[in-house]
N, CA, C and O atoms as CSV, one atom per row, in Angstrom:
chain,resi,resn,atom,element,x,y,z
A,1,UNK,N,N,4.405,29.317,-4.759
A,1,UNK,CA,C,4.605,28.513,-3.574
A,1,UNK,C,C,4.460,27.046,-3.959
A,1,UNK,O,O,3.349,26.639,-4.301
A,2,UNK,N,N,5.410,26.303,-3.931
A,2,UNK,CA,C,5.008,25.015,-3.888
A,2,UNK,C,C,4.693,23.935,-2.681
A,2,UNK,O,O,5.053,23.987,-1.505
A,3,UNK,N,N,4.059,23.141,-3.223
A,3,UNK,CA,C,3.546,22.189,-2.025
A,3,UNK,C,C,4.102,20.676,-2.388
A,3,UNK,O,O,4.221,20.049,-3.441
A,4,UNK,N,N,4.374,20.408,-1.050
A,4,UNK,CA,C,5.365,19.417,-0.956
A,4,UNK,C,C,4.286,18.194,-0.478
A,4,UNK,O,O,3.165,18.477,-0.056
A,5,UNK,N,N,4.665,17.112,-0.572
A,5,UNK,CA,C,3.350,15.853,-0.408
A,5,UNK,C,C,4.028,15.030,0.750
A,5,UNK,O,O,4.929,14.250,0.441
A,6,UNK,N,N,3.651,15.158,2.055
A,6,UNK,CA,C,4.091,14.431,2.903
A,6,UNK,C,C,4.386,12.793,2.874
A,6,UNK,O,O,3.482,12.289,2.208
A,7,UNK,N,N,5.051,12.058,3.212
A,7,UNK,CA,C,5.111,10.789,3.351
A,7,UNK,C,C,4.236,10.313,4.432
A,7,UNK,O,O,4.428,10.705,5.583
A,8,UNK,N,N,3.037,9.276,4.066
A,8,UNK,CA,C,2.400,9.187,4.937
A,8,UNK,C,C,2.627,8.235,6.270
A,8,UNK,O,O,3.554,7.425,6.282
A,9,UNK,N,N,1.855,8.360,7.233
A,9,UNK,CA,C,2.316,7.543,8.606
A,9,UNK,C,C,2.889,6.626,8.067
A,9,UNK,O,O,2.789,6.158,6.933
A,10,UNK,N,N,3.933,6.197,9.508
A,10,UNK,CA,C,4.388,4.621,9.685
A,10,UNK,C,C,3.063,4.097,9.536
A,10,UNK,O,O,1.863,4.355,9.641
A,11,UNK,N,N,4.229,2.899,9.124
A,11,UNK,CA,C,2.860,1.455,9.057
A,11,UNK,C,C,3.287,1.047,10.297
A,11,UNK,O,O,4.214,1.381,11.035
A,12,UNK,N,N,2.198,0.070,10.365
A,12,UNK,CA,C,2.119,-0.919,11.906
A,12,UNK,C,C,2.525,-1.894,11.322
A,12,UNK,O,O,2.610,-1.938,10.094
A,13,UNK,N,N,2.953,-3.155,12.353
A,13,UNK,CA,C,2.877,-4.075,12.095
A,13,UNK,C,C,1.597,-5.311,12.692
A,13,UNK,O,O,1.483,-5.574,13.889
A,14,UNK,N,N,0.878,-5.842,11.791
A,14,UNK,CA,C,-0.073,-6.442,12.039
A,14,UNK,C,C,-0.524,-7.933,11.775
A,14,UNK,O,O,-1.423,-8.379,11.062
A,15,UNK,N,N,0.490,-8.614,12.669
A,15,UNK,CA,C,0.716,-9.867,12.651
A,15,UNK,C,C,-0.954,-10.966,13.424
A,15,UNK,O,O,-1.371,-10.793,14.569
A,16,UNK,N,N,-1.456,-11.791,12.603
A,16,UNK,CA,C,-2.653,-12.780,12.757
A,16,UNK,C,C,-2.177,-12.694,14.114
A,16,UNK,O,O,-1.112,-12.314,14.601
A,17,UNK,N,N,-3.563,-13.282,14.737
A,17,UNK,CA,C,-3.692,-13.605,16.281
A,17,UNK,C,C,-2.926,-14.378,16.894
A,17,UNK,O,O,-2.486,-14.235,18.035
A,18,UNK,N,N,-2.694,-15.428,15.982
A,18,UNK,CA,C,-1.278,-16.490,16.148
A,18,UNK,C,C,0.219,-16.031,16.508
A,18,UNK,O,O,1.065,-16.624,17.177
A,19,UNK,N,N,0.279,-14.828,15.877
A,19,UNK,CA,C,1.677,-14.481,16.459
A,19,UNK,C,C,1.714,-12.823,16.951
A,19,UNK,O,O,2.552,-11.941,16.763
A,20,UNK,N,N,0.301,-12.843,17.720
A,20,UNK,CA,C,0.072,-11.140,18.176
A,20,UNK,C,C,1.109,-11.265,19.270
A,20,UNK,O,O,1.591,-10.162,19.526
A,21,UNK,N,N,1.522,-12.075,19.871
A,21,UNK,CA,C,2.403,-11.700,21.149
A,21,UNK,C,C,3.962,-11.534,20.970
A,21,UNK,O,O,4.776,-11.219,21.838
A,22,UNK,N,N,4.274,-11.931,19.125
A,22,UNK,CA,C,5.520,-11.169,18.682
A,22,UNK,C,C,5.698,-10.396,18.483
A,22,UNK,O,O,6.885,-10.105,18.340
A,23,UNK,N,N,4.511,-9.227,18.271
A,23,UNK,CA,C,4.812,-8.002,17.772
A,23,UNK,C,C,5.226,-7.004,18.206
A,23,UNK,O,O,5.456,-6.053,17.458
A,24,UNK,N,N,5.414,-6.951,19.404
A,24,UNK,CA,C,6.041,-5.869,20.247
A,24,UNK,C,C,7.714,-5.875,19.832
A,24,UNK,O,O,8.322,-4.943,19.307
A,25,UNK,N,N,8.329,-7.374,20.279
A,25,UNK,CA,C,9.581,-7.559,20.113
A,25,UNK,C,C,10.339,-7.751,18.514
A,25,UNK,O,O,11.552,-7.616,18.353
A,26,UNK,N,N,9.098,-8.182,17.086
A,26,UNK,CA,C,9.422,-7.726,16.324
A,26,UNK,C,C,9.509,-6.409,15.504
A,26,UNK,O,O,10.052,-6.298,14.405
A,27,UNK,N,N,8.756,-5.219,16.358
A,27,UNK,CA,C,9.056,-4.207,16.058
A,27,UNK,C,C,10.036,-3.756,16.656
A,27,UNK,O,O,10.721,-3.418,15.691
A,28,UNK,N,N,10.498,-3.551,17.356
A,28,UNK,CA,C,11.868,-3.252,18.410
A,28,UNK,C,C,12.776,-3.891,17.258
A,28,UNK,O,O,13.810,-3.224,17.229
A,29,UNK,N,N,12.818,-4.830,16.370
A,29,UNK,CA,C,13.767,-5.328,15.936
A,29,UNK,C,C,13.716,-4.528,14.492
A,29,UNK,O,O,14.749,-4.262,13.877
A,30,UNK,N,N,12.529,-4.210,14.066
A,30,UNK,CA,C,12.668,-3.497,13.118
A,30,UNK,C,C,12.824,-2.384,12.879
A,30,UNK,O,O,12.985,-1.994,11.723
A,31,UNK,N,N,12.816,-1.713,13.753
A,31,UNK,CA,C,13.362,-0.211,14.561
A,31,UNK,C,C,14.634,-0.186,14.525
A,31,UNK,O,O,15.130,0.825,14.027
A,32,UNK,N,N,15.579,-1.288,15.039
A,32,UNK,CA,C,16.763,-1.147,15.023
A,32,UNK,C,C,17.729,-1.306,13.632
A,32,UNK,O,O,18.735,-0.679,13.301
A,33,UNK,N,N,17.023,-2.374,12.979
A,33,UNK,CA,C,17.483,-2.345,11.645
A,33,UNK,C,C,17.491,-1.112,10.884
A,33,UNK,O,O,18.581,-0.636,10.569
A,34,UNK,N,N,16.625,-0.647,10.615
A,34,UNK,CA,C,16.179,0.647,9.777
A,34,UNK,C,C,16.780,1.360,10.384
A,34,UNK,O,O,17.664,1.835,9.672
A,35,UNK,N,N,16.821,1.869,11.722
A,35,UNK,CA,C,17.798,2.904,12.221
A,35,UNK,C,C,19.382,2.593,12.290
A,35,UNK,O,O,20.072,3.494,12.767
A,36,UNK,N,N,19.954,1.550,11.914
A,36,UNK,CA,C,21.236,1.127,11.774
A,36,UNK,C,C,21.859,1.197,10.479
A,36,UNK,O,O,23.034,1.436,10.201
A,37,UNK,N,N,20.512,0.854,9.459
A,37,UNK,CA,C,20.940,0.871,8.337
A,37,UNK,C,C,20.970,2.275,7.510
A,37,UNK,O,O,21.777,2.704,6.685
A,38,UNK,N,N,19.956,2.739,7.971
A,38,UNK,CA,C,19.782,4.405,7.913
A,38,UNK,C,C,20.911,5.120,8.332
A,38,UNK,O,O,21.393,5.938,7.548
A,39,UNK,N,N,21.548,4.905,9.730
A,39,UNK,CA,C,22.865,5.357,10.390
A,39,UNK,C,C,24.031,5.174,9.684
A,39,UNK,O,O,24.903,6.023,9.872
A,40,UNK,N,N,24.213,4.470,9.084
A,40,UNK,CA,C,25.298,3.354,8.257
A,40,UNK,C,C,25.494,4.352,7.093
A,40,UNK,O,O,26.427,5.134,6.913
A,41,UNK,N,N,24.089,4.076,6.142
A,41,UNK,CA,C,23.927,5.290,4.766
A,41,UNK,C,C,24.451,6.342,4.937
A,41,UNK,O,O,25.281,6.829,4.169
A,42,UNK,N,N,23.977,6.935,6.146
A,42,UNK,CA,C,24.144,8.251,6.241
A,42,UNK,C,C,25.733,8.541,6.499
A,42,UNK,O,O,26.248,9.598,6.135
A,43,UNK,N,N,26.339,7.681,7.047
A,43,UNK,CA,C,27.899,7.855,7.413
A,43,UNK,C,C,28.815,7.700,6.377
A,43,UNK,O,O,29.884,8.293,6.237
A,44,UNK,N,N,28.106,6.514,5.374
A,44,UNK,CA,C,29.041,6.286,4.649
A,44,UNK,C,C,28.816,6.968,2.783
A,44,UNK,O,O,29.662,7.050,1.893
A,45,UNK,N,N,27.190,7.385,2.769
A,45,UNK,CA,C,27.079,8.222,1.620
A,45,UNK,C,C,27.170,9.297,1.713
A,45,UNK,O,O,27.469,10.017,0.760
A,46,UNK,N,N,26.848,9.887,3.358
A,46,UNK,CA,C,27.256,11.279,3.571
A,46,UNK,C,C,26.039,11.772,3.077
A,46,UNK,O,O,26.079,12.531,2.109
A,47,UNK,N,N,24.609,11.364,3.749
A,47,UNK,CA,C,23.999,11.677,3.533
A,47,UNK,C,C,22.817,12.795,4.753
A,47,UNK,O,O,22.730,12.543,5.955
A,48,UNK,N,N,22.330,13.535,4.320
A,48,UNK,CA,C,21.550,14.905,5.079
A,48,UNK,C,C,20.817,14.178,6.041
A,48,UNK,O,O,20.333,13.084,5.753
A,49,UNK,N,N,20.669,14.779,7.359
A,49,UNK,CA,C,19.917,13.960,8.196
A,49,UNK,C,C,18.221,13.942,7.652
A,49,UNK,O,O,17.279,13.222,7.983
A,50,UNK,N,N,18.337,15.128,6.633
A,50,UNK,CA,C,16.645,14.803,6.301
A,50,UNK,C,C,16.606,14.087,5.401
A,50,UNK,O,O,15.462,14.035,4.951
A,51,UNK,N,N,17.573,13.233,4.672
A,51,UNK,CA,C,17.771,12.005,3.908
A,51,UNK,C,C,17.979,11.035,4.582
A,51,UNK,O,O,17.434,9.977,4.266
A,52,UNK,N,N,18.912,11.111,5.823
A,52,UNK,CA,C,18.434,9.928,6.777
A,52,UNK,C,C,17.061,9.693,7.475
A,52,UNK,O,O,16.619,8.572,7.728
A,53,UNK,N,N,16.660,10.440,7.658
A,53,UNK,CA,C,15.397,10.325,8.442
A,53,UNK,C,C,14.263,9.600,7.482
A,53,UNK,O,O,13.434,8.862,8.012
A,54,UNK,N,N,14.245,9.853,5.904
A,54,UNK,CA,C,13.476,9.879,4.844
A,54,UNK,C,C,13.655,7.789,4.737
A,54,UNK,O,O,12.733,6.973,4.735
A,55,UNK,N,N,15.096,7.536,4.666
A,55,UNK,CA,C,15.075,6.385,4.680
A,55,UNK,C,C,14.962,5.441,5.613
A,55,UNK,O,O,14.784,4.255,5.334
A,56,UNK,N,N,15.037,5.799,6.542
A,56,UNK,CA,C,14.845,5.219,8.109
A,56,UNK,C,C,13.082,5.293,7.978
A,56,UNK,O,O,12.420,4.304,8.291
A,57,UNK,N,N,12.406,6.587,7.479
A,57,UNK,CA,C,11.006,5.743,7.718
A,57,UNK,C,C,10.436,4.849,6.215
A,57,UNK,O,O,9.492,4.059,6.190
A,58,UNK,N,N,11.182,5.187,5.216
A,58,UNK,CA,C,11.083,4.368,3.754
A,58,UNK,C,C,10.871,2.897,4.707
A,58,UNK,O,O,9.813,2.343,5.006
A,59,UNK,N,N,12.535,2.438,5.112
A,59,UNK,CA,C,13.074,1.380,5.519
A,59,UNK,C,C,11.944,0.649,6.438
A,59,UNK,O,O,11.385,-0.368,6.026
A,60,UNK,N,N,11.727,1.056,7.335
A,60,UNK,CA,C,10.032,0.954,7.959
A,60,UNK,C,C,9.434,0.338,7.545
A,60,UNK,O,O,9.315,-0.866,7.772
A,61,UNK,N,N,8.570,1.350,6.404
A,61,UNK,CA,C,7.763,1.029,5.764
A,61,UNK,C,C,7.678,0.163,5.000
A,61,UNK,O,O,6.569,-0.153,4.569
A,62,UNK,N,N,8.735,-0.437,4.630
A,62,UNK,CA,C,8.440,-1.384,3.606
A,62,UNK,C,C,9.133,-2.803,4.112
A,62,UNK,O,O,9.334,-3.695,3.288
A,63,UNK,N,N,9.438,-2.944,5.307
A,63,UNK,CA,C,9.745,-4.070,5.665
A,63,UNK,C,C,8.401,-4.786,6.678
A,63,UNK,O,O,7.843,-5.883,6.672
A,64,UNK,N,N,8.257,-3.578,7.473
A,64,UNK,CA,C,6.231,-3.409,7.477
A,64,UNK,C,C,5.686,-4.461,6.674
A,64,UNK,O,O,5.436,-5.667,6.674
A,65,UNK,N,N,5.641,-3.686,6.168
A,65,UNK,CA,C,4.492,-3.881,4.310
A,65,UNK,C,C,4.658,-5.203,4.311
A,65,UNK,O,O,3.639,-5.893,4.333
A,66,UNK,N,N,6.257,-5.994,4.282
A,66,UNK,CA,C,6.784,-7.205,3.626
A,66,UNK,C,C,6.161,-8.431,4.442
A,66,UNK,O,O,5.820,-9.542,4.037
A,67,UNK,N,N,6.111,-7.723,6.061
A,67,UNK,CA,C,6.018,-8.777,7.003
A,67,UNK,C,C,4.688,-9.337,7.026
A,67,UNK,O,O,4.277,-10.495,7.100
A,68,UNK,N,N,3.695,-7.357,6.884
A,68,UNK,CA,C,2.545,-8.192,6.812
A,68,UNK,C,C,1.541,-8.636,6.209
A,68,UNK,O,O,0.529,-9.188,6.640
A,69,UNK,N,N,2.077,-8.196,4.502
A,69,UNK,CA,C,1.858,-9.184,3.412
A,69,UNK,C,C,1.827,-10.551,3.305
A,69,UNK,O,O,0.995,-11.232,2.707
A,70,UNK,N,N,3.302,-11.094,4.254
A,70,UNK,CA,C,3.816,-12.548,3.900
A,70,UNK,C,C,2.424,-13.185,4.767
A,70,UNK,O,O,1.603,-14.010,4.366
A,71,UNK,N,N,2.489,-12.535,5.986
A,71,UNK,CA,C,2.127,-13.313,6.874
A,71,UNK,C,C,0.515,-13.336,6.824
A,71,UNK,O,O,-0.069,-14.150,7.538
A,72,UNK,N,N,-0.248,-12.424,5.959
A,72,UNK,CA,C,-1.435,-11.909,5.728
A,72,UNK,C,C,-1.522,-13.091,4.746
A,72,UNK,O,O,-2.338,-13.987,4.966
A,73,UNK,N,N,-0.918,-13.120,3.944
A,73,UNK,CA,C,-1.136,-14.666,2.559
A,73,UNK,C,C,-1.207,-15.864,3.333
A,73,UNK,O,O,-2.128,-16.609,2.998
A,74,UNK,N,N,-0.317,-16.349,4.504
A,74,UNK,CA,C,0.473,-17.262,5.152
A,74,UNK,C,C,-1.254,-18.113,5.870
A,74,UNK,O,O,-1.808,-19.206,5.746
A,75,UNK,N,N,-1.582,-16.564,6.746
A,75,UNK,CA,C,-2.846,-17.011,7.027
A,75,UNK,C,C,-4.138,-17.515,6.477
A,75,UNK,O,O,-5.087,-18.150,6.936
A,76,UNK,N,N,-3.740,-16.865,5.031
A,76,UNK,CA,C,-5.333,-16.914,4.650
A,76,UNK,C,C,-5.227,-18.303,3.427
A,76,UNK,O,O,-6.235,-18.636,2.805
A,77,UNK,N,N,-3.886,-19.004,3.220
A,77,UNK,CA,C,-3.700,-20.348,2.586
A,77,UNK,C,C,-4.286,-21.041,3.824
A,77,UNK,O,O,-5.294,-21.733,3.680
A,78,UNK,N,N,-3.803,-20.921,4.844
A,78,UNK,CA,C,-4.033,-22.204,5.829
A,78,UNK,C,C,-5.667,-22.257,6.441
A,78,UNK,O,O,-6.151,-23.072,7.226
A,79,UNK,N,N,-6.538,-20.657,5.537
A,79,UNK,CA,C,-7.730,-21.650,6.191
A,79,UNK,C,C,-8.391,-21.675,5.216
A,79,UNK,O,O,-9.442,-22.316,5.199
């Protein structure tokens, strides 16, 4: 039997106090990207919806990661 290693949760996005009241509407935006671009792959590589689904939460995740890296450094230069 083999065992397969789940991909773990979405990330959040976790933008400083300074811009907590974007985060609703920049996730909505990053939802749509990843699911467009995911949609796109999948149409045009002809790819399995459990390969779409895989990159749609990859895609997520790592634009996640990007935002709140930048903005995690961004904060902690300015104090």
């Amino acid at each position: 039997m083999s065992t397969r290693t789940r991909e773990s949760t979405l990330h959040t996005l976790k933008l400083p106090d300074t811009f907590e009241d974007l985060t609703g509407l920049i996730s909505t935006d990053l939802k749509v990207i990843a699911t467009a671009l995911a949609e796109r792959a999948g149409d045009r590589l002809l790819l399995s919806p459990r390969q779409c689904h895989q990159l749609r939460r990859k895609l997520w995740n790592k634009l996640n990661q990007a935002i709140n890296e930048t903005m995690e450094s961004l904060t902690v230069e300015r104090q």
